[in-house]
C-alpha angles and dihedrals in degrees: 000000000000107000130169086222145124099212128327094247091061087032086109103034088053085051102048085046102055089041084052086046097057091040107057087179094068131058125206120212111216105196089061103023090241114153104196143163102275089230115041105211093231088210096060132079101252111223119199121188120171143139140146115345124233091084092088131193082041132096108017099024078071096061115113144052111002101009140041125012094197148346129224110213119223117187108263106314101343125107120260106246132264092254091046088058093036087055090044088058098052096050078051105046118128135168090255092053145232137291120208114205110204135199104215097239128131089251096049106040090052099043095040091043090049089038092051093047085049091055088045087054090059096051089258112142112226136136136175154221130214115221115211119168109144117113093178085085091067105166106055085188090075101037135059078250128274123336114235110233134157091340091078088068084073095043084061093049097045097042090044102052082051090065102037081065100063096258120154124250093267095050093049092050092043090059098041082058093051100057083037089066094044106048129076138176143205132182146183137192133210087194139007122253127247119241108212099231082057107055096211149054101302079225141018123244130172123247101243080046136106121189105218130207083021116177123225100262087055089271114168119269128219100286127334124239145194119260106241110187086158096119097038103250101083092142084040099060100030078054094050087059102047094050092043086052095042087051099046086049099049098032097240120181137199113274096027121111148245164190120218134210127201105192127190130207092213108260103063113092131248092254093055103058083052091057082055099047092049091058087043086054099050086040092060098038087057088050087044093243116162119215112210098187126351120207111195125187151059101329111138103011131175100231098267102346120148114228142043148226132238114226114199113185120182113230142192134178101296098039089045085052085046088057111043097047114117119284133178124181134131098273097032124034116167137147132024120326111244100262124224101260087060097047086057097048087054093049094051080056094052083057098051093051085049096053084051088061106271099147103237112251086253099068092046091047092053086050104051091047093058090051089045095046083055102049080048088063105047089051093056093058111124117233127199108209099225119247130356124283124296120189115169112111092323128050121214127210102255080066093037093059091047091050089056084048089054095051086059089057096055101048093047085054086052106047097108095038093053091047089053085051099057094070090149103049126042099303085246118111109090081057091048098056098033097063083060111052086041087063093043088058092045080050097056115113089048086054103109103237098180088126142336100278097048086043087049091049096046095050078050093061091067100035085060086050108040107029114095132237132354078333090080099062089029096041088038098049097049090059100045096046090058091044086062096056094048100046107135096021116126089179140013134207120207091277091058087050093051086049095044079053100047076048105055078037089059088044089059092045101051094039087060091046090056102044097036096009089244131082130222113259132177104295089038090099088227119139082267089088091083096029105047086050086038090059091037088058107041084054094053095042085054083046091060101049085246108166115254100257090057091040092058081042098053090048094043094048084051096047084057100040075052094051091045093046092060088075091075092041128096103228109239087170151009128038101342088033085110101054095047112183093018089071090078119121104019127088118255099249097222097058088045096054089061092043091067092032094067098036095064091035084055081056106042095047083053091063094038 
């Protein structure tokens, strides 16, 4: 691997940095990986897109006039969490609200849903829209639904260009759903991309192959073929398909018209994006259809991938006008500048709307900095855990806070390996959780450790917010569910442990019915395939009599027989839920995680 890059774990803080630096207009905030307009214009609907980095210049080269407002920072292909977007949504609120735009992916949908729950809570006014333009996810029997890809660039633009014009909450979000219904994407690959944690091509292709229908982490596409330029029209051809495949999707007919989108992965030239669009070009003009703007270039990119998608979205009057209103970022600049006489005037209306009782941005921002500085304080409060460790057919809480330790341990030793593991989702899982656990170790000594439960639900409180992905709310809510069911406990005996495991199960479940209104069972090939038979097992075993140790054993031997069961198994959520039938035959990573998780717990609780 050949990087320009200081270390993997700052890979996306250097990035969001340099981008601030060379956009004096933007500010990036660190503690939560937020990259904003350094002043929020309090009269306009805020919108807020986001999710893992590596598809630079999305999300945050799309932050500025006409578009974002901010951009919440994941790690490399993994969601931001669900305290990074709740936080992005404070430093946003206006009276006139906030619009979530949202990739539809396992890990986004979950953090931005909770985050946004968690805003309505506080009496902020946000909503959301899903974007979901991949067609290369075609049965939606057999996926978590269609990815969004390069068709949320539009979104942003569209939706953008509706609140810089002054509309209300509902009629930017009408018109983000509108584009959203009339674009679609589809994209191919001639390599994988090379996440920087792990060091190598997240899959392997052959040199004379093309991956077709790939997603933007360097997910599988629908089959994968061999690259004939035998008779000399190879983009012609592969254009001819695509085209053929966007039209029949969206029912587009001759004489309508169109904006088209060439978007590169990140490791295709220039050139060779024109060459495409060139064949796009001669593909549509033999269908009649019009094109109204085209936008070639890197927009939503995959690190270092070869390849590209093509983005078709119908327009009519009102979304050509949205288009084509001025924008200026640092990825998409059209139209006039504001000029100066116009920036007055705006201000003069600022001030208007100051003089009518809007509390300047100052004053908010002062207040929310003295509540922040003291829940600052309170999180960095140091905790003892009481008495030594005790392990015989109860565990106290002085053993019960090294075994989670040891957990940590484990999953940080297994970050490659779990990565490795995770070949049909994005290849980052093992990243994912062990950013999360690491925290949580260097957390340590602020983790509340009163009794089993409190320590359970403050370990909780990291995991949410560190681990990647859809692992942060799924990870989190496991632990905090079974901290609830343990608070007050100072020890626990094997049926506390089945019932602190039915617990973290029910946390999985009900994470997956917010966010997707189902929740994963056993088949779904989730990671609750070795944790809901883990659980299963543990309680049977309590109900028994069985001794601790056999108990663990038992668990520990059901949560593998689970994991090992998900080859056979077609994913219908999680991680593989886009890819269907070609999840056959590997393991869901998840499952398998835990699989190794609780074996080597069973063992190390044996020696204790």
């Amino acid at each position: 691997m050949k990087k320009i890059m200081n270390t993997a774990e700052s890979f996306v803080y250097d990035m969001c940095h340099g981008l601030a630096a060379a956009h004096p207009e933007l500010e990036f905030v660190e503690k939560f990986k937020i990259v904003k307009k350094k002043e929020i214009d309090a009269n306009k609907v805020s919108l807020i897109s986001g999710g893992g980095s590596g598809h630079e210049p999305a999300h945050a080269g799309f932050v500025g006039k006409g578009m974002l407002d901010a951009a919440v920072c994941g790690d490399v292909f993994a969601s931001p969490s669900q305290v990074q977007v709740y936080n992005a949504i404070k430093k946003c609120a206006t009276d006139k609200g906030v619009l979530l735009i949202i990739k539809n992916y396992s890990g986004d949908c979950m953090n931005f849903n909770n985050a946004m729950a968690d805003a309505q809570e506080d009496g902020i006014k946000v909503d959301a829209v899903y974007v979901n333009d991949d067609i290369a996810v075609k049965d939606s029997l057999y996926t978590v639904g269609r990815r969004g890809v390069a068709g949320t660039v539009l979104v942003h633009k569209c939706a953008g260009a509706a609140a810089q014009q002054g509309k209300d909450l509902a009629e930017v979000k009408r018109v983000a759903n509108k584009v959203i219904e009339n674009v679609r994407s589809f994209g191919f690959a001639f390599t994988s991309c090379t996440v920087p944690a792990a060091g190598h091509p997240t899959f392997e292709i052959g040199d004379d192959e093309m991956e077709f229908g790939v997603g933007i982490h360097g997910e599988p596409g629908r089959f994968r073929e061999k690259i004939d330029y035998s008779k000399g029209t190879f983009s012609d051809d592969l254009a001819r398909r695509i085209i053929t495949d966007l039209e029949e999707d969206l029912k587009l007919k001759s004489g309508e018209e169109i904006v088209l989108l060439i978007n590169g992965f990140g490791g295709s030239p220039l050139q060779e994006l024109y060459i495409l669009n060139n064949s796009v070009n001669k593909a549509l003009a033999a269908d009649g259809v019009k094109i109204h703007r085209t936008i070639v270039g890197n927009f939503m990119t995959s690190i270092d991938m070869a390849g590209a998608s093509i983005t078709v979205l119908r327009v009519d009057s009102e979304l050509k006008s949205l288009i084509d209103y001025a924008v200026a970022t640092p990825a998409l600049t059209w139209g006039a500048a504001m000029s100066e006489q116009a920036e007055a005037a705006l201000e003069a209306v600022n001030a208007i709307g100051r003089a009518l009782g809007y509390v300047p941005q100052a004053e908010v921002a002062k207040k929310a900095a003295v509540k922040i500085a003291a829940e600052e304080d309170d999180a960095n409060a140091v905790y003892e855990v009481e008495g030594v460790p005790v392990v015989g057919e109860t565990i106290n809480t002085a053993a019960f806070v090294q075994i989670v330790d040891k957990m940590a341990d484990i999953v940080i030793e297994n970050e490659v390996p779990f990565c490795e593991a995770d070949k049909m989702g994005d290849g980052d899982f093992g990243m994912s959780i062990a950013k999360g656990f690491r925290q949580l170790k260097a957390d340590w000594a602020t983790r509340k450790k009163g009794d089993i439960g409190e320590f359970l639900v403050s370990c909780s409180e990291v995991i949410k917010e560190y681990c990647g992905g859809a692992s942060g709310p799924i990870w989190g809510s496991a632990f905090k569910y079974a901290g609830k069911a343990m608070l007050g406990k100072k020890e626990v005996n094997l049926a506390d442990i089945a019932l602190l495991f039915t617990e973290a199960n029910r946390g999985v479940y009900e994470t997956g019915k917010k966010s997707f209104g189902k929740g994963a069972e056993i088949g779904d090939k989730t990671l609750v395939d070795a944790l809901k038979p883990c659980a299963m097992a543990l309680t049977k075993a309590a109900e028994e009599g069985k001794k601790l140790q056999k108990g663990l054993e038992l668990g520990a031997k059901a949560a593998h027989e689970g994991a090992e069961a998900t080859k056979t198994h077609v994913a219908t959520l999680g991680r593989a839920g886009t890819v269907g039938e070609r999840s056959i035959g590997y393991p869901d990573a998840g499952a398998h995680g835990l699989d190794v998780i609780f074996n080597e717990l069973a063992a190390y609780i044996k020696k204790m």
